[in-house]
N, C-alpha and C positions, 0 to 999 in steps of 0.2 A: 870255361869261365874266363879263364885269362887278367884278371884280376886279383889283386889281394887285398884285406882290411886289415888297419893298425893303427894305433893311436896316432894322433897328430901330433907331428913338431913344431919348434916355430918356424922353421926355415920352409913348411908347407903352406904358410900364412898368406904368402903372394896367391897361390894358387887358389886358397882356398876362399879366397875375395874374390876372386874369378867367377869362381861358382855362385859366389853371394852375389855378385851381379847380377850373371844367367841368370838367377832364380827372379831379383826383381825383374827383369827385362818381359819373362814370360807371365809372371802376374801384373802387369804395364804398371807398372811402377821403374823404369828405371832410376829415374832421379831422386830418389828415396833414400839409396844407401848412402851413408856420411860416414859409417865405421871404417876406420884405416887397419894398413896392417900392423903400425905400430901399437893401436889399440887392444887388435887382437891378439898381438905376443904379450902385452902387458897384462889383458885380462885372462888371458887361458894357460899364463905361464910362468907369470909374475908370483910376488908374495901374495899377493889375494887372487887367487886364484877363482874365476867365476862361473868357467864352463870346460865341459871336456868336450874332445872335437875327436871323431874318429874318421879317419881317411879311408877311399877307395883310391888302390892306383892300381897304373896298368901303363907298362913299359915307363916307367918313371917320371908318369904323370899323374895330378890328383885328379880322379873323375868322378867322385862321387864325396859326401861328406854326409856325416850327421851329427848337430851341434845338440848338444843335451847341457841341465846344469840341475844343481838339486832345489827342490821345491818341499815347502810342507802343508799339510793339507789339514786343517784344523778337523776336519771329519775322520781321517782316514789317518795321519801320521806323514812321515817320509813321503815324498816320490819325487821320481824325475822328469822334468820339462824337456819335452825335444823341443828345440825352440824351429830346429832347420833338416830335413831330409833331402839333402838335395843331390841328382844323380843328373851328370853332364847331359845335353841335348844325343849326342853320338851313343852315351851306350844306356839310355831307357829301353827297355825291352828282352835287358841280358843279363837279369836277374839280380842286380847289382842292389836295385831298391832291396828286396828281401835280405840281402846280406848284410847292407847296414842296418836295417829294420833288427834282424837278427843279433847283431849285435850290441845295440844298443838295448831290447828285450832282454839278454844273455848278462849284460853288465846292471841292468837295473837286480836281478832276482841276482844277482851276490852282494847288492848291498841290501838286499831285503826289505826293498821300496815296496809298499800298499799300490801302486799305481803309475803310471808313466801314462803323460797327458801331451795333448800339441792340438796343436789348429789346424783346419781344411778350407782353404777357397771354396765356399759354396755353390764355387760355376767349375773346380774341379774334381771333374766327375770321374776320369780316370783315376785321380788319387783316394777318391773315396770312394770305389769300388775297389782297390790293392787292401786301403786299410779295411775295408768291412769282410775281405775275403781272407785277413789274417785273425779277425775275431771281434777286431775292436768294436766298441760303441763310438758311432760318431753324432753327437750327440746335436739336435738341428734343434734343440730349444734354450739353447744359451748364447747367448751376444758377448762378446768382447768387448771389452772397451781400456780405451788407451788414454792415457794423460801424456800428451808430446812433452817436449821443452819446451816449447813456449805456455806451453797449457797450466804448465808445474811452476814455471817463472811468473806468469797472471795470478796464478791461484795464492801465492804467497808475497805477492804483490797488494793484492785483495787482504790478505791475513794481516797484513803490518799496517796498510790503512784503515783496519778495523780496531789493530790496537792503539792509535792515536788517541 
């Protein structure tokens, strides 16, 4: 294995942007990410605490991550959002995905979460063969959809010239 998993620090936060990069860079999005590391100590460490981050490292490097936060599901109750699985270019293939998969499974059923949810690139086929071969439903009749900042800044833009 050569690895181990443990919750994240902040002083992991550099690293773990690293990763958030990689990961845009291989869904070609790299220009996308805007989150900083001050961000992420403030939101994963702060008084409002918004996500938990569990780390993979190996010789005192972060190489793998999975960022989860809690969610509730008006059908179902509790559950946790993986928002990020992400496992460095170097050690895909060395089990590292299943061990944070694992752990964050392992951490959702002691808070007695109804469900733990996340998304799949529709063109990653590697990733939605891992998840469909750990059990999950991945489910190809639901759309996402996103409200950016500017989408959220127009839309309440539109609200207050409506209240004129």
């Amino acid at each position: 294995m050569g690895f181990s998993i443990r919750d994240a620090r902040q002083e992991d936060m550099v690293q773990v942007l690293e990763l958030i990069r990689e990961l845009a860079l291989f869904e070609k999005e790299p220009e996308a990410v805007e989150v900083t590391v001050e961000e992420l100590v403030r939101d994963g460490f702060g008084d409002k605490k918004m996500f938990h981050c569990f780390v993979a490292e190996k010789a005192e490097k972060v190489v793998g991550i999975a960022l989860i936060y809690p969610r509730y599901s008006t059908w179902k109750g509790p559950i946790v959002h993986l928002e990020d699985l992400i496992v460095s270019k170097e050690m895909r293939g060395s089990g590292l995905g299943t061990a944070l998969l694992d752990e964050v499974v392992k951490y959702g059923h002691r808070l007695g979460v109804k469900r733990i949810s996340w998304e799949v690139l529709d063109w990653n086929d590697p990733a939605i063969a891992f998840y469909e071969n750990k059990g999950a439903d991945v489910k190809r009749d639901w759309d996402v959809v996103h409200l950016n900042e500017n989408g959220i800044k127009t839309y309440v833009e539109k609200l207050e010239e409506s209240s004129i």
